[in-house]
N, CA, C and O atoms as CSV, one atom per row, in Angstrom:
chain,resi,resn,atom,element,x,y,z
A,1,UNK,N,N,-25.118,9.648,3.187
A,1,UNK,CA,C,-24.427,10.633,4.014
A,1,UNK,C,C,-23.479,9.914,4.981
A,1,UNK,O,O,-23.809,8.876,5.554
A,2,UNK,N,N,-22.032,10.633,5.174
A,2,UNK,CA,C,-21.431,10.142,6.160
A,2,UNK,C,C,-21.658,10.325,7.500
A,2,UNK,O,O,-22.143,11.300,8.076
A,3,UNK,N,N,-21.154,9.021,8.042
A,3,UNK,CA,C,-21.609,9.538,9.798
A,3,UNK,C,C,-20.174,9.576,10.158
A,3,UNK,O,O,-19.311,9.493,9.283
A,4,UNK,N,N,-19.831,9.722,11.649
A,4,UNK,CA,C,-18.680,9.717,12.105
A,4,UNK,C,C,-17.890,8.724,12.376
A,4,UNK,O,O,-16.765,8.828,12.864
A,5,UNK,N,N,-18.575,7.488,11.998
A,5,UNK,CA,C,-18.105,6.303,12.395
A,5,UNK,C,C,-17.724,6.170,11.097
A,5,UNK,O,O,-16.514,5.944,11.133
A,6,UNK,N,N,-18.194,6.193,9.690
A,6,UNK,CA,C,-17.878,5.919,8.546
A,6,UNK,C,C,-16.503,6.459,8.368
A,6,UNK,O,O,-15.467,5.861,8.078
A,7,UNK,N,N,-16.797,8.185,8.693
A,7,UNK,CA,C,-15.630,8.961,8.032
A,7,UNK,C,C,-14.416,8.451,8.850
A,7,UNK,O,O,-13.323,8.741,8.364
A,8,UNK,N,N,-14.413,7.567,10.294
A,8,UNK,CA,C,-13.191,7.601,10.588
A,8,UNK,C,C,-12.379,5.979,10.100
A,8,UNK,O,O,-11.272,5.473,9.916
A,9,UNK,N,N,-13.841,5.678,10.070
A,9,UNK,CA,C,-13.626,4.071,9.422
A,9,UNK,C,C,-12.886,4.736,7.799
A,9,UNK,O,O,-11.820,4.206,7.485
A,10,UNK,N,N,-13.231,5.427,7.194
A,10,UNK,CA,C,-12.526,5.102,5.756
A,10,UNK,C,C,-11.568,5.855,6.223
A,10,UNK,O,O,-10.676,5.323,5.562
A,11,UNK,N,N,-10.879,6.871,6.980
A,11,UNK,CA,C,-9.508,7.097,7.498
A,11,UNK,C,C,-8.944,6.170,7.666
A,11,UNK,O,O,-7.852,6.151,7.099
A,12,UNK,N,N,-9.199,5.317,8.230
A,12,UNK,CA,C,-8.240,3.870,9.028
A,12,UNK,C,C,-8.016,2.943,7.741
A,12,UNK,O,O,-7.232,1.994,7.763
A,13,UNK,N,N,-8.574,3.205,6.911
A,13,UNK,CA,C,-8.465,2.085,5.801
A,13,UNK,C,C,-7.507,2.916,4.919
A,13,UNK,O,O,-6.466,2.334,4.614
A,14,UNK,N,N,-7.673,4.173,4.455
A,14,UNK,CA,C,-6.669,4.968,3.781
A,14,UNK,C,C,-6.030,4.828,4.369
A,14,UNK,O,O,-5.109,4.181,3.873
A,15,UNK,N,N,-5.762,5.305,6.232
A,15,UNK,CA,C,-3.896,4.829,6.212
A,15,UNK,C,C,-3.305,3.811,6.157
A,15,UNK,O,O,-2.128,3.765,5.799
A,16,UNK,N,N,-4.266,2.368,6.635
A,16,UNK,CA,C,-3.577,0.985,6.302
A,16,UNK,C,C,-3.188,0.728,4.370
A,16,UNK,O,O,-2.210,0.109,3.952
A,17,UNK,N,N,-3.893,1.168,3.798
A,17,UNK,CA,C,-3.690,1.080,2.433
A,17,UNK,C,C,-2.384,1.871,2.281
A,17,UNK,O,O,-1.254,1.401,2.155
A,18,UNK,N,N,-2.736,3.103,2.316
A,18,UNK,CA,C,-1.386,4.145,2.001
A,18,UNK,C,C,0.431,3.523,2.772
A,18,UNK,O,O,1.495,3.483,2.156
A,19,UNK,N,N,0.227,3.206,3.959
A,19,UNK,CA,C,1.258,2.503,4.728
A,19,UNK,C,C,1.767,0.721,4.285
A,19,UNK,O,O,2.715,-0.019,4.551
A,20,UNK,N,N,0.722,0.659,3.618
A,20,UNK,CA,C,1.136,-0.910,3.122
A,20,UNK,C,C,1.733,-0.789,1.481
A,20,UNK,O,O,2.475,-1.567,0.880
A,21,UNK,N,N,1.295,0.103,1.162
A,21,UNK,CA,C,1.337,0.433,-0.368
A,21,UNK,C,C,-0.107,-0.205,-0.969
A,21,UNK,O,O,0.072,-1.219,-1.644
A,22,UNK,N,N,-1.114,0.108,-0.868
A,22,UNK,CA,C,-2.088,-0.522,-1.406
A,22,UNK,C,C,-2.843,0.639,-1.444
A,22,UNK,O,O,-2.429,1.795,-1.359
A,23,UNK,N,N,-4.135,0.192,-1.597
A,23,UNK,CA,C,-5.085,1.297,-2.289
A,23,UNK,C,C,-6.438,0.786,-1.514
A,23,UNK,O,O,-6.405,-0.284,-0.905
A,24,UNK,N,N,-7.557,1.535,-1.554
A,24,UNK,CA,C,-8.494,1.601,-1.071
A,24,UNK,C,C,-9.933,1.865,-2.161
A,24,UNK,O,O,-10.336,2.803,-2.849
A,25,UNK,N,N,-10.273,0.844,-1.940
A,25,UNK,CA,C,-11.671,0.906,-3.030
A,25,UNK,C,C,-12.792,0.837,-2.413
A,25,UNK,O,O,-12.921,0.037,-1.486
A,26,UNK,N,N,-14.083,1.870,-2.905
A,26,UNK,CA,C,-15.272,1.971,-1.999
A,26,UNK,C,C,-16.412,1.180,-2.530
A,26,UNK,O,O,-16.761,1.697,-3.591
A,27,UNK,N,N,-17.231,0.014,-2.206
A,27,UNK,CA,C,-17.986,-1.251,-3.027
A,27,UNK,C,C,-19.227,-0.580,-2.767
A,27,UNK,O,O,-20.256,-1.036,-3.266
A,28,UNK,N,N,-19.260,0.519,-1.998
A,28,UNK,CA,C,-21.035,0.814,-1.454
A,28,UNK,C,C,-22.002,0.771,-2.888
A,28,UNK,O,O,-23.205,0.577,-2.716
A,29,UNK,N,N,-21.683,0.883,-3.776
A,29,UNK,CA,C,-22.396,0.850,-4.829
A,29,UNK,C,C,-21.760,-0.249,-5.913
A,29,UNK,O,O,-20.570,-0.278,-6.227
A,30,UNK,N,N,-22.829,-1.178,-6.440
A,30,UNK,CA,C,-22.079,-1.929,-7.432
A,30,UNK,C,C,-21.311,-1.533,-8.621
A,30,UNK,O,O,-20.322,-2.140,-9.031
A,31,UNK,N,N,-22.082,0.054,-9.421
A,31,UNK,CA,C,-20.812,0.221,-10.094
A,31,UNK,C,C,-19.628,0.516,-9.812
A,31,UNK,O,O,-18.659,0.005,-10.373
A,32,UNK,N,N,-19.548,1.565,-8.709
A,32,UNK,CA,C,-17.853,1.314,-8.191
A,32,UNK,C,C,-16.994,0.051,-7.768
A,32,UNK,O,O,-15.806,0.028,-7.449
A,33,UNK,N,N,-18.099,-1.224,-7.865
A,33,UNK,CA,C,-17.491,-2.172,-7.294
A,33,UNK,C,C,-16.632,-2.926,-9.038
A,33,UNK,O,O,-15.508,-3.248,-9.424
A,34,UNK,N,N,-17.839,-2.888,-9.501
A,34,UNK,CA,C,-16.801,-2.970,-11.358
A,34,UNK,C,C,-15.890,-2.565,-11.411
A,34,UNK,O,O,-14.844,-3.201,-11.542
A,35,UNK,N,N,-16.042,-0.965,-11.298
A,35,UNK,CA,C,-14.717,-0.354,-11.289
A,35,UNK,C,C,-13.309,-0.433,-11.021
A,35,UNK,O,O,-12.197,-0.381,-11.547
A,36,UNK,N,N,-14.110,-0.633,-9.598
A,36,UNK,CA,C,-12.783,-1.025,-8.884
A,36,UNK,C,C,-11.975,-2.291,-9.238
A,36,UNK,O,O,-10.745,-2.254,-9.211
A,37,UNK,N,N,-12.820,-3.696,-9.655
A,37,UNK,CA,C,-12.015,-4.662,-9.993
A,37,UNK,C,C,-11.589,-4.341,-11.476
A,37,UNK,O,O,-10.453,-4.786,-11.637
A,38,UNK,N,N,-11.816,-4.054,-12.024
A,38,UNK,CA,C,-11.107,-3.096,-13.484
A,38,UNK,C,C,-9.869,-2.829,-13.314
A,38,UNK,O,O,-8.962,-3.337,-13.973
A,39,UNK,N,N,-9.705,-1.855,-12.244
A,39,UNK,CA,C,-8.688,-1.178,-12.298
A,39,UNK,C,C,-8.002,-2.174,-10.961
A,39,UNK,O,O,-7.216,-1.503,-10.292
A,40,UNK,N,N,-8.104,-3.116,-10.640
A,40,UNK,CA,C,-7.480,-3.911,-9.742
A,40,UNK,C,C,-6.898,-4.740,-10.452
A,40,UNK,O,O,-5.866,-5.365,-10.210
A,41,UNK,N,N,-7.796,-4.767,-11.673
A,41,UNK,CA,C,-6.792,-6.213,-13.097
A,41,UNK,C,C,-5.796,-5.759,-13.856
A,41,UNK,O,O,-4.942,-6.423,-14.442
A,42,UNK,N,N,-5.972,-4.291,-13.816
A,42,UNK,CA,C,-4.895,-3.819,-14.397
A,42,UNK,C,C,-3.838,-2.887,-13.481
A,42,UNK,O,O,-3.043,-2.111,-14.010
A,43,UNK,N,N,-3.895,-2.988,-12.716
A,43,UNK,CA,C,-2.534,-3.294,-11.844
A,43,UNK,C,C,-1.978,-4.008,-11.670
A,43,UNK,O,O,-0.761,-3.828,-11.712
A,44,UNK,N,N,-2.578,-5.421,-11.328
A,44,UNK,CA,C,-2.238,-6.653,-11.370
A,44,UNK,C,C,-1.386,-7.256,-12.541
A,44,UNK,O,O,-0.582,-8.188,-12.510
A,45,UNK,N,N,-1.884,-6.269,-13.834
A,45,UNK,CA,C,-1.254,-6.780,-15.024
A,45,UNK,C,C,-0.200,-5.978,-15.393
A,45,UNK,O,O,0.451,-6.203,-16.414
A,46,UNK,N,N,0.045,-4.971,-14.574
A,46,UNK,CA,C,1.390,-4.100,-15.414
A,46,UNK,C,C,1.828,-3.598,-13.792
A,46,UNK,O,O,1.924,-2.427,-13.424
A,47,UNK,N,N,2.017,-4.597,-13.110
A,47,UNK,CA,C,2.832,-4.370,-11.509
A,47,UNK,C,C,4.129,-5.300,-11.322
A,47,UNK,O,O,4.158,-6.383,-11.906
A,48,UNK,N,N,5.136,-4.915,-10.566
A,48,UNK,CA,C,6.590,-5.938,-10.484
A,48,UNK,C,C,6.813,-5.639,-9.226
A,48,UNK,O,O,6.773,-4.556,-8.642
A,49,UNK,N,N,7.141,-7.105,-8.728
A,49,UNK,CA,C,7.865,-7.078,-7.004
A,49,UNK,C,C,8.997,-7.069,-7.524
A,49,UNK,O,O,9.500,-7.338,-8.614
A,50,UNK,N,N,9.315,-6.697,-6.507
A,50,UNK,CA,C,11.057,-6.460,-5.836
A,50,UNK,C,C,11.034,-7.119,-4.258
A,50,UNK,O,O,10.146,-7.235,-3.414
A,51,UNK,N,N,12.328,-7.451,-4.302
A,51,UNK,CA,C,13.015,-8.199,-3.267
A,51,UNK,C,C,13.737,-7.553,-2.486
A,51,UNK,O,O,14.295,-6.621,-3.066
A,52,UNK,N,N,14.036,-7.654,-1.161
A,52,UNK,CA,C,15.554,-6.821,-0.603
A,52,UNK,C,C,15.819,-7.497,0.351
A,52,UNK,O,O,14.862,-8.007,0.933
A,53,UNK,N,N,17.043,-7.726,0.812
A,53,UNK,CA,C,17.709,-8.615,1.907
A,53,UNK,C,C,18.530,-7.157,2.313
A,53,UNK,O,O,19.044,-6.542,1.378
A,54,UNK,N,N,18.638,-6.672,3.537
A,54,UNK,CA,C,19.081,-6.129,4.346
A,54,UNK,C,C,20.293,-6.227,5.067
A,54,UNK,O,O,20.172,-7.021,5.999
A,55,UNK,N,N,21.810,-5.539,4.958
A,55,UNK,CA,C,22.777,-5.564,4.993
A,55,UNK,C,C,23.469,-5.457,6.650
A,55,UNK,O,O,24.642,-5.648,6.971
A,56,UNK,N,N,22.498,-5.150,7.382
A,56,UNK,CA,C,22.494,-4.590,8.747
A,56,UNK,C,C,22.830,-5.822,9.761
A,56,UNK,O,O,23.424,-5.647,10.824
A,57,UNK,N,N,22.478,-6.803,9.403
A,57,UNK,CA,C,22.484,-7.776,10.253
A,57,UNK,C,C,21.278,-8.147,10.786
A,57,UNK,O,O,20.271,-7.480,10.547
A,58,UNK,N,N,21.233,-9.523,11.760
A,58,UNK,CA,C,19.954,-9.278,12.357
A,58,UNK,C,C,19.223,-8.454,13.500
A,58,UNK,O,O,19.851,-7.774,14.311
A,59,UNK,N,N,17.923,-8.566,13.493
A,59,UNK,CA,C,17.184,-7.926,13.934
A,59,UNK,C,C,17.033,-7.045,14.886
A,59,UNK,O,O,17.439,-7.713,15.837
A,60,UNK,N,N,16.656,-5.721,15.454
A,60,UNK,CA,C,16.504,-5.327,16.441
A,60,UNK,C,C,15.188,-4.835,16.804
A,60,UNK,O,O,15.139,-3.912,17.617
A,61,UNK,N,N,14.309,-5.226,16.411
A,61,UNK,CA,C,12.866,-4.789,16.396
A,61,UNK,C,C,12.982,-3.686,16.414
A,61,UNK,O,O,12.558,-3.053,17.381
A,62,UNK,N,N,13.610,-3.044,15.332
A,62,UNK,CA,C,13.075,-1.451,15.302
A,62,UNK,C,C,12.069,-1.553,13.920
A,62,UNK,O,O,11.792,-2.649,13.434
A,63,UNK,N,N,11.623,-0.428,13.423
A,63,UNK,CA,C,10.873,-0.490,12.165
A,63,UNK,C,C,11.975,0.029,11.300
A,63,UNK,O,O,12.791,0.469,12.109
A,64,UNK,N,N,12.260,0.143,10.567
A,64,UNK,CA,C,13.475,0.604,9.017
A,64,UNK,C,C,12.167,1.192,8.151
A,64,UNK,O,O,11.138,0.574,7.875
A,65,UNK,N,N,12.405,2.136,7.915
A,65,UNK,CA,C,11.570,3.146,6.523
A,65,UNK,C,C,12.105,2.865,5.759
A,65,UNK,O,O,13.263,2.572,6.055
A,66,UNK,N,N,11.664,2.718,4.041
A,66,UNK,CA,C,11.867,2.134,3.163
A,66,UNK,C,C,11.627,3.173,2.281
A,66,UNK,O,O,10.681,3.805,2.751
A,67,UNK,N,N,12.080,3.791,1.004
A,67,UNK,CA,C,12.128,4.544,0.323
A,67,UNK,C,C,12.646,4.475,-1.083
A,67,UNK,O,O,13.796,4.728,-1.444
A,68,UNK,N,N,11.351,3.990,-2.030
A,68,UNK,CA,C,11.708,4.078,-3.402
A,68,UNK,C,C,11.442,4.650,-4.413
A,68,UNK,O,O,10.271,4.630,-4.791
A,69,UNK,N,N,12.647,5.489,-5.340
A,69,UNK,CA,C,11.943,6.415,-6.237
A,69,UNK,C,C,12.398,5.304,-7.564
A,69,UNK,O,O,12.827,4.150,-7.581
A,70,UNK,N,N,12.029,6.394,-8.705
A,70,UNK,CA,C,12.310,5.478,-10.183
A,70,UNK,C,C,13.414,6.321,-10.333
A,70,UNK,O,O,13.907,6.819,-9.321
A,71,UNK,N,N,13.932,6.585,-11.559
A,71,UNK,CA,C,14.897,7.778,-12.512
A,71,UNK,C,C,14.064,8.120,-13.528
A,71,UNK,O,O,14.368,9.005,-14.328
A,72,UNK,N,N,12.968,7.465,-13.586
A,72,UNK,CA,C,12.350,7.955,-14.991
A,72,UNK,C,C,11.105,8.490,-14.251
A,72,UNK,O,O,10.545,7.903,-13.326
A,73,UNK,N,N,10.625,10.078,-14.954
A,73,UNK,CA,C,9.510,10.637,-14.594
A,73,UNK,C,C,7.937,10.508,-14.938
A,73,UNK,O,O,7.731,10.601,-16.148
A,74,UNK,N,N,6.836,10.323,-14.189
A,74,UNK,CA,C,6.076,9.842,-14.303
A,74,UNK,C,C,5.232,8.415,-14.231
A,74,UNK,O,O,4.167,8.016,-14.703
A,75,UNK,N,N,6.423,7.778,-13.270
A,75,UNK,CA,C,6.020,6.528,-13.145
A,75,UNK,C,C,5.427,6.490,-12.135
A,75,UNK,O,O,5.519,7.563,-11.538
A,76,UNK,N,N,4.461,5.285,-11.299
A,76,UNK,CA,C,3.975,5.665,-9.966
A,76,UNK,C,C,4.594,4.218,-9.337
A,76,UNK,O,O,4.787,3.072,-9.741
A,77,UNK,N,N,4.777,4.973,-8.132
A,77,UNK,CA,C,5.155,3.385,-7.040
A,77,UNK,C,C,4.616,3.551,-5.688
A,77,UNK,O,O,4.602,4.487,-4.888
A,78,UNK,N,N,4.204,2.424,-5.684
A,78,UNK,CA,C,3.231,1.971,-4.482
A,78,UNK,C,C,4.314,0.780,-3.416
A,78,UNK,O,O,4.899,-0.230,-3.809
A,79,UNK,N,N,4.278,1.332,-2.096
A,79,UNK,CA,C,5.202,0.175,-1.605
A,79,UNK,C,C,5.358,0.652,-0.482
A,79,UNK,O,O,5.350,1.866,-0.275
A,80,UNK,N,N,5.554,-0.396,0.587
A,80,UNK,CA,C,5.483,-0.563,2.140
A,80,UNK,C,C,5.935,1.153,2.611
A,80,UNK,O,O,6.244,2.045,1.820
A,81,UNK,N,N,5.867,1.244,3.912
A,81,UNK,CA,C,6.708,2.563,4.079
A,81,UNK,C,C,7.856,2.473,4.804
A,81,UNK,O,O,8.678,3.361,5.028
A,82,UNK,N,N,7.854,0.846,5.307
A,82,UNK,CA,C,8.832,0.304,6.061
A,82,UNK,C,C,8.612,-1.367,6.880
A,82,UNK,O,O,7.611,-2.069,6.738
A,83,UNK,N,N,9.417,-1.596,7.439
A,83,UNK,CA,C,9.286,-2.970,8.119
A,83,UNK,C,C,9.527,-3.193,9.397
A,83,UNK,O,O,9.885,-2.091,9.811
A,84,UNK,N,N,9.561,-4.189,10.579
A,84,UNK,CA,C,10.090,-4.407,11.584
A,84,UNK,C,C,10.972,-5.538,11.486
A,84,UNK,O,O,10.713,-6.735,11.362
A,85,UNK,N,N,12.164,-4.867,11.573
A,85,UNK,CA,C,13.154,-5.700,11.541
A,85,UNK,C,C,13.355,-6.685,13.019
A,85,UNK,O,O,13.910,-6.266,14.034
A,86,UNK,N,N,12.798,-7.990,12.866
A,86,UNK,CA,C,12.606,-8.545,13.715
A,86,UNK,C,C,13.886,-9.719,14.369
A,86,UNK,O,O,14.623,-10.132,13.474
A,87,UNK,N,N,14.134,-10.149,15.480
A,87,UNK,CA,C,15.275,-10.543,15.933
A,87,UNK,C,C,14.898,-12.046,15.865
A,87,UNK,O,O,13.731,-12.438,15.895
A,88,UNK,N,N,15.913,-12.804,15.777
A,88,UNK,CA,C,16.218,-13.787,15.080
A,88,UNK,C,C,15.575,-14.445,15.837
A,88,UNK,O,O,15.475,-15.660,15.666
């Protein structure tokens, strides 16, 4: 059963995951912990970085939101929601 400390603890981890582009896996039990590295190898195996250098100049410590779709439907993308553009 959840307590209140749990449920806000796995909030804080969904939004650091969701905001980083990452994902959140629950180990409390060893088979989900299989699972989870399963499906962690195969992301790993059919995932591609991308690069971006920023046209703006340098830095102003603001954060920049970042926003990427595909053209083709049904693909999924996982990725930052933005950065702090930090001064030189």
């Amino acid at each position: 059963m959840w307590n209140a400390r749990n449920k806000y603890g796995r909030g804080v981890m969904e939004r650091i995951a969701r905001e980083t582009g990452g994902l959140e896996f629950d180990a409390a039990e060893e088979r989900n912990l299989k699972a989870a590295f399963a499906q962690i190898g195969e992301i790993l195996r059919s995932s591609y970085d991308l690069a971006y250098a920023s046209t703006a100049g340098s830095g102003d410590d603001t954060f920049r939101k970042i926003q990427i779709r595909t053209r083709q439907p049904g693909l999924a993308v996982r990725h930052k929601t933005g950065y702090f553009a930090r001064k030189d």
